[in-house]
N, C-alpha and C positions, 0 to 999 in steps of 0.2 A: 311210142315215145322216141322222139328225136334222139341221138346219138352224141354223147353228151363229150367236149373238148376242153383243154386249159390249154392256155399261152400265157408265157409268164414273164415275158417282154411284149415291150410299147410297140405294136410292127405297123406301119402303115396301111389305109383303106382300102388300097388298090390290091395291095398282098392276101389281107385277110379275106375278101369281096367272097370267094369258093366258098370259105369255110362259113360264114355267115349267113349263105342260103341253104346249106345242108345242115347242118348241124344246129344245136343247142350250143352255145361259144361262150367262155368265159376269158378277159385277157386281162391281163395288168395293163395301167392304162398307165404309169409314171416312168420315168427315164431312170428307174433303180432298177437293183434284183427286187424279185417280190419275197417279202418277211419269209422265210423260213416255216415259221409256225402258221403263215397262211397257203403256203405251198402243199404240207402239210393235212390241211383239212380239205382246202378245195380240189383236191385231187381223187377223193376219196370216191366220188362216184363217176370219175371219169372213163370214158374207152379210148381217151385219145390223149396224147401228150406235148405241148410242141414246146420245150425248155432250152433254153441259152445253156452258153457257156458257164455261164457264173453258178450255173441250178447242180447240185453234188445229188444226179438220181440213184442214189444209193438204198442198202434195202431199208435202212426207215423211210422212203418215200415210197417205195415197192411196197412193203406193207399194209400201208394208208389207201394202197392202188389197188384191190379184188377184182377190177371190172378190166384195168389197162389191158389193150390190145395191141396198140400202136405207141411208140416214142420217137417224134421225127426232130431229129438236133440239128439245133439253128446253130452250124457250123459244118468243116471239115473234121476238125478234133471230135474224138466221142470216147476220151478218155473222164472227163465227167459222170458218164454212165457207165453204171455197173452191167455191161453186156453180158458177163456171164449169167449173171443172176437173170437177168431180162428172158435169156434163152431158155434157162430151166424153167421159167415161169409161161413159159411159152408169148411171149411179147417181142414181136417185132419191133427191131431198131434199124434208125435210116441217119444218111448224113447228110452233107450238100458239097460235095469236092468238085471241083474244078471250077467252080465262079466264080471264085476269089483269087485264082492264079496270078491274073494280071495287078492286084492291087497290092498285094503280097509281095510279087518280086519287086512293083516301084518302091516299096515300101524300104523294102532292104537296099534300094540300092542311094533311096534317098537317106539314108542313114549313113551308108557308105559315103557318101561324100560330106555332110552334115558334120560327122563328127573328123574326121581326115583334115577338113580345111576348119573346122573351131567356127564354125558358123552359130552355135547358140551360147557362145561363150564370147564372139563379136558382137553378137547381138545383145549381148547382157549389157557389155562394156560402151556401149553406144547408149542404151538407154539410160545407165547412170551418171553418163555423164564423162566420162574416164577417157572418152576419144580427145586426145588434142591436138595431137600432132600426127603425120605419115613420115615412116623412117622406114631402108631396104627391109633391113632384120627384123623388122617387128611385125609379131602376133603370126610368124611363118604357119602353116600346112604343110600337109604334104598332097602330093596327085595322087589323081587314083589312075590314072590312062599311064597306057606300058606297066603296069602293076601287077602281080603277081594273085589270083583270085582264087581263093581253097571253097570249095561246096560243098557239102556235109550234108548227104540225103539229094541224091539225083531224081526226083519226082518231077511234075507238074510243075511247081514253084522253082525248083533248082533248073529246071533245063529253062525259065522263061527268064530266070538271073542269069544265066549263061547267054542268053539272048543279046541281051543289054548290055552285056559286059564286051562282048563281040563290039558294040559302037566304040568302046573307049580301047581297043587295041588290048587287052591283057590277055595274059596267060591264063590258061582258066584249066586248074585240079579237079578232083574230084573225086569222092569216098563215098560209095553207096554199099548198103548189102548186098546187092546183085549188079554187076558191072553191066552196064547197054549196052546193046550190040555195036563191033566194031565200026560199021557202016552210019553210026549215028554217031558214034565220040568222030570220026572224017567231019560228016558234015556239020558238026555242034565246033567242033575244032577244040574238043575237051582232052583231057587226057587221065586215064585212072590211075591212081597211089593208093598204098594204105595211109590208115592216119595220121602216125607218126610225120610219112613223105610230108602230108598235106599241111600239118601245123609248121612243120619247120621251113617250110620253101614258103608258104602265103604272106601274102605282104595283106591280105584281109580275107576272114576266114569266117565263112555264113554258113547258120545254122539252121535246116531243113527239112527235121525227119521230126515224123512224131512221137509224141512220147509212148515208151513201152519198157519194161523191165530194164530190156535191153542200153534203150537210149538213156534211161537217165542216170542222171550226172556224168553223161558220156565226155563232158568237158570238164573237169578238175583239175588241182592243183598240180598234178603229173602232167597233162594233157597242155596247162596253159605255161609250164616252163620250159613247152618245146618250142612256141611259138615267138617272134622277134621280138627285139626291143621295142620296134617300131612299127610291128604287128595290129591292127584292129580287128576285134571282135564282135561280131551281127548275130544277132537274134531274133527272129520273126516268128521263130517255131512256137515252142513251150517253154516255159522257164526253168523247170525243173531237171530240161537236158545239162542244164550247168549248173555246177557247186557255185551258188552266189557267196557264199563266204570266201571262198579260194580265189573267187574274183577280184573281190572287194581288197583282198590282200596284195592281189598284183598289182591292180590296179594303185591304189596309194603307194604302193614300192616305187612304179611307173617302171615297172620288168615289160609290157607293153604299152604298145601306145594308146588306144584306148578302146573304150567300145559303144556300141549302139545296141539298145536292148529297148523292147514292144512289150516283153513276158519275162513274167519274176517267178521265182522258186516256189513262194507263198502268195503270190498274188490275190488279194490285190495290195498285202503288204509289201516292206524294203526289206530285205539285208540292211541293218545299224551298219552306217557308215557309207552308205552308195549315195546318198544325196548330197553329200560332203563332198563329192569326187567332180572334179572339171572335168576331168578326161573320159567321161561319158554322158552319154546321152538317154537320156528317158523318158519313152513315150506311155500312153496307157493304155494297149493293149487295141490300135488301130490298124491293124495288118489287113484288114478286109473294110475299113472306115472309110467307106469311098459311097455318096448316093447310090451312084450305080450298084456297086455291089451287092448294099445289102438288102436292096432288093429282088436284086435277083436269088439271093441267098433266100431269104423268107418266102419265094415264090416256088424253087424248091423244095423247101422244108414243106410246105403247103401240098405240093406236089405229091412227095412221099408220105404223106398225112391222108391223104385222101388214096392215096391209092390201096393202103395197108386198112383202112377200118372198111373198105371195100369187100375186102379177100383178095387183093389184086397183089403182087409182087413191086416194091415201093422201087420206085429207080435207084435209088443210092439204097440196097439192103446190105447193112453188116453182120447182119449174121441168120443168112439161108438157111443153118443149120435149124434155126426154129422150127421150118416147114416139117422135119422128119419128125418132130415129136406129135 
């Protein structure tokens, strides 16, 4: 008996082509999450797992799973998955980090200028009609070149936004749990602070690390009355590194200038009151929303998929420790 898989997102032919000559293959064929209570049943006699971001494999899904071997997440986040549990249960979990690098930092930096110069807030005011006239003072911005750039989480993502910030001349900060060698902050042309330095010097301040005890609600109501008046705030990480109510309060104060946000706290809910707000931006969760990427992301995920229902060691493993049990 063939070796039996779920996918619980729509992935393309080209992506899925391995898994459908080996295996037994079941996929969600619709551009949704797939039902909960069909996640649920159909999983129950699988050995192979390949779940989005949106899928919560928590132990009622574990439960449903007696057979799981493998859970390879269609993402870099694998805060979705209850790894712990995965690892007593002895199941391999795998991620796909570094292919989205590049689509992640345009992402943030298209934000960074997006909401700076009020480009979806020109663009409303165009479409209704409200354009009539050009006058110096009106519908001002601000630049982002010669500006002051705070990073939060120097990974992959953080050093490829330091990259691109380098084209527009800024100062570029940075707070990570583990400082890079000084040989790389020379040639990155970065410079390390703690967070406190970072929020109160940043003229915009991007968010980069993933979520963990540690990081969330690492930006709150203390954290966002150190940053400017005229301060913006990036989000491309997770949403729950920041108090979206505390946000939502400055934001309407207008104690900052604004922000640009991908990931919400409750996602794919709002914080009451953020859609009411001009002085941000809000996309739904396209940090990796690039063709390119997410194919290469699902060819990956595929990758780690077949290599773990194998016996083989999945190229992105998060947690080796399974082997000793």
């Amino acid at each position: 008996m063939k070796t039996r898989i779920l996918i619980t997102g729509n992935l393309p032919e080209n992506v899925i082509l391995p898994l459908k000559e080996k295996y037994e293959m079941e996929m969600n064929q619709e551009d949704r999450p797939m039902d909960r209570q069909e996640l649920l049943l159909r999983v129950k006699d699988k050995q192979g797992l390949l779940p989005m971001l949106s899928d919560s494999i928590n132990e009622e899904v574990l439960n449903c799973a007696p057979h799981l071997k493998m859970i390879a997440n269609f993402g870099v986040g694998y805060n979705n998955i209850d790894v712990r549990l995965a690892t007593a249960r002895g199941i391999m979990v795998s991620n796909t980090p570094g292919v989205l690098t590049d689509a992640t930092a345009e992402l943030a930096f298209t934000l960074m200028l997006s909401v700076s110069r009020r480009l979806v807030e020109g663009d409303r005011m165009v479409r209704e009609g409200r354009f009539k006239f050009w006058a110096p003072m009106l519908f001002l911005g601000r630049e982002v070149t010669g500006k002051t750039l705070g990073i939060i989480g120097m990974g992959k993502i953080g050093k490829a936004i330091a990259v691109r910030a380098r084209a527009f001349d800024m100062r570029i900060l940075y707070h990570n749990r583990k400082r890079i060698n000084s040989k790389e902050e020379e040639n990155m042309r970065v410079e390390y602070v703690d967070l406190k330095t970072l929020l109160k010097e940043s003229d915009f301040v991007s968010l980069n690390v993933p979520l963990t005890e540690e990081t969330k609600h690492l930006i709150g109501k203390n954290e966002l009355s150190l940053m400017k008046s005229t301060a913006f705030l990036i989000n491309t990480s997770r949403g729950q590194v920041i108090d979206e109510k505390a946000l939502v309060e400055v934001l309407r104060a207008r104690k900052i200038g604004g922000a640009g946000l991908d990931v919400y706290e409750n996602e794919p809910s709002l914080t009451p009151g953020l859609t009411e707000l001009d002085n941000v931006i809000l996309l739904p969760h396209v940090g990796s929303g690039t063709l390119e990427t997410r194919i290469k992301i699902g060819t990956l995920a595929v990758e780690n998929l077949i290599a773990g229902l194998e016996g083989r060691t999945p190229p992105n493993f998060v947690n080796p420790e399974v082997l000793k049990k």
